[in-house]
C-alpha positions in Angstrom: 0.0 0.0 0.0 1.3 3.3 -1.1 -0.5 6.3 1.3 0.7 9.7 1.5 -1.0 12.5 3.8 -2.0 16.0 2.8 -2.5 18.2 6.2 -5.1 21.5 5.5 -3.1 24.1 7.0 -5.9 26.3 7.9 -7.8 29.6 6.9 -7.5 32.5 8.7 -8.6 31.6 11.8 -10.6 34.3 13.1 -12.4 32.5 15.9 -8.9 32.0 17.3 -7.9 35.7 17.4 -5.9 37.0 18.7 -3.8 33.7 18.8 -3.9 33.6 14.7 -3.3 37.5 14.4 0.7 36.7 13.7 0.5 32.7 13.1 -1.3 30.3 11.5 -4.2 28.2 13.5 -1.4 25.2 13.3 1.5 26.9 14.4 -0.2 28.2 17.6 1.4 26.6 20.6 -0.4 23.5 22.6 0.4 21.9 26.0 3.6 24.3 26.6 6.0 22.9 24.2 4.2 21.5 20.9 2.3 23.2 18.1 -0.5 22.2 17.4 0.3 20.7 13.5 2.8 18.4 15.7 -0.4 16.4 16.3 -1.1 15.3 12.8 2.3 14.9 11.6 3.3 12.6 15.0 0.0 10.7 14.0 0.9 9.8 10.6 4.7 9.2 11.5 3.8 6.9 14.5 1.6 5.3 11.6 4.4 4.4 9.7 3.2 7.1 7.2 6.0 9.2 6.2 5.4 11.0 3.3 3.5 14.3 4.4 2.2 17.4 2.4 1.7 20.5 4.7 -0.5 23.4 2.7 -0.3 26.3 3.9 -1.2 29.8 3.3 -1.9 32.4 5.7 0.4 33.7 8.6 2.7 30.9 7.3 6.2 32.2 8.3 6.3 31.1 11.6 4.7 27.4 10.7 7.3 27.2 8.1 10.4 27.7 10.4 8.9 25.2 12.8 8.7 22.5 10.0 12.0 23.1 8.9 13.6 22.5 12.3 11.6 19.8 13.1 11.1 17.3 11.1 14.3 16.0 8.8 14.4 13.0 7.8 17.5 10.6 7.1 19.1 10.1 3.9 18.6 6.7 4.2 14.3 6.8 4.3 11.6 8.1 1.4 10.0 10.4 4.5 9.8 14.0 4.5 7.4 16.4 5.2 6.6 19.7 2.3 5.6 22.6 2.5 3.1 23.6 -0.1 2.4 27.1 -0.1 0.0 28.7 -2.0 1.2 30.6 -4.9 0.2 32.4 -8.6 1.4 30.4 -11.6 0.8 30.5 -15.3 -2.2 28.3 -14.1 -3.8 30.2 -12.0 -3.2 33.3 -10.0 -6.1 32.6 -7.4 -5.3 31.6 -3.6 -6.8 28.4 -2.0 -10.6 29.4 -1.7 -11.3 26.2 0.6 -10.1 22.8 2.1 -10.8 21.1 -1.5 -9.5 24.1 -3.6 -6.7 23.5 -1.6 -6.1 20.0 -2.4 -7.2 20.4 -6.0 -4.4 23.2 -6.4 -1.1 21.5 -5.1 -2.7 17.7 -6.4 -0.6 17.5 -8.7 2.6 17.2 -6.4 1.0 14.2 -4.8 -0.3 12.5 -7.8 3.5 12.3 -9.2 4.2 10.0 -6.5 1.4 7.3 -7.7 0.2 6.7 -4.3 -2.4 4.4 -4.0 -4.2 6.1 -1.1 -4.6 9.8 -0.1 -5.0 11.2 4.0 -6.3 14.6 4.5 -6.2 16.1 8.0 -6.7 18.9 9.6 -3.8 20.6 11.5 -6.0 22.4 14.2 -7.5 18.8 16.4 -6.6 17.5 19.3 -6.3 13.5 19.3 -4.2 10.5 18.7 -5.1 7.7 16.0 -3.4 5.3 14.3 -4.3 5.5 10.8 -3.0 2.5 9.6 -6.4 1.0 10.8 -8.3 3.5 9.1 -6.9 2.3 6.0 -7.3 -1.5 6.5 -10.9 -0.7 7.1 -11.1 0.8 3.8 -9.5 -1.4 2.0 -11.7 -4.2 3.7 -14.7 -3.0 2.3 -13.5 -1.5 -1.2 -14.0 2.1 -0.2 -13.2 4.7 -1.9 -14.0 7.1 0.6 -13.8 6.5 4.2 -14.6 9.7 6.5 -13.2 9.0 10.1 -16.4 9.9 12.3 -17.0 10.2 16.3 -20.3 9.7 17.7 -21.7 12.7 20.0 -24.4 13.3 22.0 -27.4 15.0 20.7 -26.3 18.3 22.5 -22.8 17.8 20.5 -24.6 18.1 17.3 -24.7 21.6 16.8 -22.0 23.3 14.3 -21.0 19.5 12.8 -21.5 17.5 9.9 -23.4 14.2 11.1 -23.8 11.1 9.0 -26.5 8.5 8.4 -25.4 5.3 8.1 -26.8 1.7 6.9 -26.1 -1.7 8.9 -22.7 -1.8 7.0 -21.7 1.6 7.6 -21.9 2.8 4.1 -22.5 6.7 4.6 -26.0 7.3 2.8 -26.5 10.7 3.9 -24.8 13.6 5.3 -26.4 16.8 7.1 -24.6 20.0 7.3 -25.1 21.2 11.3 -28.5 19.5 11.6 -31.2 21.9 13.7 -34.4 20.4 13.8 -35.6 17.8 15.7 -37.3 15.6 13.6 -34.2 16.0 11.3 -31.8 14.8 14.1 -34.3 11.7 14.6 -33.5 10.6 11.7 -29.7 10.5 11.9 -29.4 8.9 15.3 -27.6 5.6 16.0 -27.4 3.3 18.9 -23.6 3.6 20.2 -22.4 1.7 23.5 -26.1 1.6 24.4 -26.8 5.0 24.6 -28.2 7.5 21.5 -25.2 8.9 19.3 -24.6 11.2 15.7 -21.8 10.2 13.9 -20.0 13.5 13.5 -17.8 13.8 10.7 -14.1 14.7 11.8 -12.7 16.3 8.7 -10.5 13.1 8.6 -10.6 11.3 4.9 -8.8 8.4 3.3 -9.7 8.5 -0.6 -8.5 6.2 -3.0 -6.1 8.3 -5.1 -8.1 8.4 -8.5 -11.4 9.0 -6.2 -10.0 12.2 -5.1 -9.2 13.4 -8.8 -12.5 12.7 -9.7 -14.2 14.4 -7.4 -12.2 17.3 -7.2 -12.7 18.0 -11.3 -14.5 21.0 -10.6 -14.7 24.0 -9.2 -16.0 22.9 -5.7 -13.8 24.5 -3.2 -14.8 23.3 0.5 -14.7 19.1 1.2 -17.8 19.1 4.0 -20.0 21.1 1.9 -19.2 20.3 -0.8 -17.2 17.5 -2.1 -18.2 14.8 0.6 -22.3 14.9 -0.1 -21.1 15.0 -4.0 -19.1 11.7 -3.2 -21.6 10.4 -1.1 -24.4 10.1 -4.1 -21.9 9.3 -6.8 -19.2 6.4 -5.0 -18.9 3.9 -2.3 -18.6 5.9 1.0 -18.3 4.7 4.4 -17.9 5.5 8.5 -15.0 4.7 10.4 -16.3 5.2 14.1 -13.6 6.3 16.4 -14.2 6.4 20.3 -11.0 7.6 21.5 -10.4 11.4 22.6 -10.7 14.1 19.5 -11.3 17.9 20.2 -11.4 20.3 17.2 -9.2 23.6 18.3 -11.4 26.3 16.7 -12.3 29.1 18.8 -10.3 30.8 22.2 -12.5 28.7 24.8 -11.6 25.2 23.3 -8.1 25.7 23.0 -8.0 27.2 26.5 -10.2 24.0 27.6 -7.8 21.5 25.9 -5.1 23.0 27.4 -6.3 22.9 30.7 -8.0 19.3 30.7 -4.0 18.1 29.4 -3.7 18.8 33.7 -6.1 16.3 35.1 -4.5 13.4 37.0 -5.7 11.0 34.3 -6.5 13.3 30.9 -8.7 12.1 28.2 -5.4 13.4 25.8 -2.2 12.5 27.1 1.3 13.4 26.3 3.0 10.6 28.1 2.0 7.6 25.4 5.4 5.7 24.8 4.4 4.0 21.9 2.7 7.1 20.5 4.8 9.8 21.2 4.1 13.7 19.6 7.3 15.0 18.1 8.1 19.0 18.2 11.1 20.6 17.8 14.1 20.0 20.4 15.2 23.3 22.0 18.2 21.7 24.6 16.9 24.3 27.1 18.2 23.4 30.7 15.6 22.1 33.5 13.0 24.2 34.9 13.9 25.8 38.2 11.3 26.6 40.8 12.8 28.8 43.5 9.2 28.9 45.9 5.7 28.5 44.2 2.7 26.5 45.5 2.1 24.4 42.0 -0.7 22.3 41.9 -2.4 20.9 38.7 -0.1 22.3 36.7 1.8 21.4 33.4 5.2 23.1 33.7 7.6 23.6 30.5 11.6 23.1 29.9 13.4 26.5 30.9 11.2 28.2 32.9 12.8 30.2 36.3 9.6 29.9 39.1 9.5 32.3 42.0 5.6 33.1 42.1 3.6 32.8 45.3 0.8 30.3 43.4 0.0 28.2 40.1 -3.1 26.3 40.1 -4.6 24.9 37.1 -2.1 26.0 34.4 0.0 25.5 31.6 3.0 27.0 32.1 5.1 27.0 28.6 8.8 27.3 27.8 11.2 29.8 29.1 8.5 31.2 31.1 9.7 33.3 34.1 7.2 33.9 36.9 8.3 36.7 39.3 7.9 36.7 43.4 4.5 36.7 44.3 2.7 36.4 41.7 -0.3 34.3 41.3 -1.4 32.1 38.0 -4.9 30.5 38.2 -6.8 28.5 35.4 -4.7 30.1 32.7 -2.2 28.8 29.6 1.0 31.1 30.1 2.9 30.2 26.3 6.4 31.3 27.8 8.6 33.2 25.1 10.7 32.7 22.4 14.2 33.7 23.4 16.0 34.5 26.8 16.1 38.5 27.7 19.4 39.4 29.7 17.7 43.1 30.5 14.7 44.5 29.0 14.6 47.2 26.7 14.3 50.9 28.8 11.1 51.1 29.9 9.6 47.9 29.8 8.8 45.3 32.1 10.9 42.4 31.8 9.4 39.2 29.2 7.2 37.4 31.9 4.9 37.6 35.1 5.6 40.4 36.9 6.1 40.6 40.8 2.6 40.2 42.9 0.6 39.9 39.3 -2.3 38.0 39.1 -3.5 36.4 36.3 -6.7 34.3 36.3 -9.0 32.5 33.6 -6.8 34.2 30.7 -4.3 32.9 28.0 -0.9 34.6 27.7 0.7 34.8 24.1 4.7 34.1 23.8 6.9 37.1 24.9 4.3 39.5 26.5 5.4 41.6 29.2 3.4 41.5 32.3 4.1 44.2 34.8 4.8 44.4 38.5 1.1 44.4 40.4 -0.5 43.8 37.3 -4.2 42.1 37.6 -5.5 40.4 34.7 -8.7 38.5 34.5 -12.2 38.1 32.3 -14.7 38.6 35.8 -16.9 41.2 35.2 -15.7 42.6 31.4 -18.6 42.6 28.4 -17.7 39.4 25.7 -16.1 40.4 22.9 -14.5 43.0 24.1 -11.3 43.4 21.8 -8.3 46.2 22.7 -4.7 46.4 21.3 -3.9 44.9 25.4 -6.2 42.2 25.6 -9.5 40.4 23.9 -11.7 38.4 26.0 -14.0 35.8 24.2 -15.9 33.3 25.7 -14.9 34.0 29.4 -11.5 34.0 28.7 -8.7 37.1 28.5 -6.3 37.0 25.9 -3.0 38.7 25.9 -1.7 38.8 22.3 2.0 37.8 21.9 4.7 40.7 22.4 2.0 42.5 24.7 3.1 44.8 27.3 0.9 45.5 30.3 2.5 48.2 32.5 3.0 47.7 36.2 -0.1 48.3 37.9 -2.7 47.5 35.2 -6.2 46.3 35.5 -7.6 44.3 33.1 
């Protein structure tokens, strides 16, 4: 079998904002030290699938240089993963205009390699699989689409594709974020004895020639498009998987996943052996914690720890947490470099002495003052300022932020 994996690198991700306003969705840091497009790539390498495509296209700089110094393969070994930017050419000047656009435009890279079988992911989800059994499924029952699917509860459904399926799992229909009651009737299923949708995860294996076929058009998105097309024309089926999957699309998911990587025994965890997530290697020294209370806490190579509390946190690389300050129910992303003094005027890269920072996400490099007091409690939704954006019950500090000493947020 001859698979190779094409990983949608995103739009513009404006439900993420201000996390996407200098980044794209994959690049943005996960769990202190990964980015999130380490999760597909680590689950098609630990699937023995090492031939990857990475498209890309907006706010791509800083997902490009994280490829780069990740992920080299030997000389020895077929494996690599590409970048595919978009680009004008004497084809067409147009950029992607969706997920299948996408594929359609950089095709033609992947088709050269005569693969029998083509993976599109998404590089913004949470969740470990090994597609290797994905594929065996398909091949089992002479697929030519399989859509990898994860059955929710009825108060889940809202905002997904779900699927209606016959006794062999061939996909018969498929309902773009399904509303009305009588209409979700109709697409239920019994799952583990209880009443489940079979949500579609935006995770595909197509036979090769399927996916030309499908994409000679001038559909440009795969959910609304492409996969009810295919679902009338070829042989389409479910794979159900039950393990843990969490699409990162707005601030108050990715500062849930975060958080829920802290529980004594996570749905998602980092520690898998067998499975591991590959990021790049920094060589930064161990973390020191001169005096903190931690509790719950995920803490980061690098980091210098002098605060009075952390509880409930994610507590990223090279983070340096001042002397009395307090970090509750929060990601803190750490920075990007070590900062021997800080610039005239400025508060140094970090928390700041006696700062309190609660229910809030805190971008790379921002400067946190002395006494500063950031938190969502009693602010209007929405709100967005050049300091901070709160969506969802959470604060966001955008990266390279500076809150003087003293501030209330």
């Amino acid at each position: 079998m001859n698979a190779i994996a094409m990983i949608l690198g995103g739009g513009e991700g404006t439900r993420l904002q201000p996390l996407t306003r200098d980044r794209a969705k994959p690049a943005v840091p996960i769990g202190g030290k990964y980015r999130l497009v380490d999760i597909p790539i680590s689950n098609c390498i630990n699937s023995g699938i090492r031939r990857i495509h990475l498209l890309t296209q907006f706010n791509s700089v800083s997902l490009h240089q994280h490829i780069q110094a990740t992920y080299r393969f030997d000389q020895f070994h077929r494996g690599y993963v590409r970048l595919l930017a978009a680009q004008q050419t004497t084809q067409g000047d147009m950029w992607y205009r969706g997920t299948a656009d996408a594929v359609r435009q950089t095709l033609h890279h992947v088709i050269q390699e005569n693969p029998t079988h083509v993976i599109i992911l998404s590089g913004d989800q949470l969740y470990r699989m090994d597609l290797q059994q994905i594929i065996a499924e398909h091949v089992d029952r002479q697929a030519e689409l399989t859509i990898a699917t994860k059955p929710v509860a009825r108060t889940e459904t809202r905002g997904l594709g779900i699927m209606r399926v016959d006794k062999s799992q061939r996909i018969v229909d498929f309902v773009e974020k399904p509303t009305a009651d009588d209409e979700l009737d109709s697409l239920a299923v019994q799952h583990g004895g209880a009443e489940r949708y079979l949500a579609s995860m935006g995770i595909y294996v197509f036979n090769a020639q399927t996916l030309k076929d499908l994409l000679d058009n001038d559909l440009t998105d795969f959910g609304r498009d492409i996969v009810p097309m295919g679902i009338k024309q070829r042989r389409v089926y479910s794979h159900v998987f039950d393990g843990y999957w969490r699409d990162i699309g707005t601030v108050r998911s990715f500062w849930e996943a975060n958080l829920e990587l802290t529980d004594e025994l996570p749905s998602f965890s980092f520690y898998e052996a067998n499975a591991p997530i590959y990021t790049h290697m920094r060589y930064l020294p161990p973390s020191k914690i001169n005096r903190c209370d931690i509790t719950r806490s995920l803490l980061s190579e690098g980091c210098i720890i002098s605060g009075h509390r952390v509880l409930h946190a994610i507590i990223g690389i090279r983070a340096i947490v001042q002397q009395g300050a307090v970090i509750e129910h929060s990601v803190v992303m750490g920075a990007d470099y070590y900062e021997p003094e800080p610039p005239p005027g400025l508060p140094p890269i970090g928390i700041g002495p006696e700062a309190f920072v609660q229910h809030a996400i805190i971008d790379k490099n921002a400067r946190i003052g002395a006494g500063a007091y950031i938190t969502p409690d009693n602010k209007p939704n929405n709100t967005v300022t050049d300091l901070y954006t709160i969506r969802d019950g959470v604060i966001v500090i955008p990266k390279n932020a500076v809150i003087p000493p003293g501030t209330h947020l």
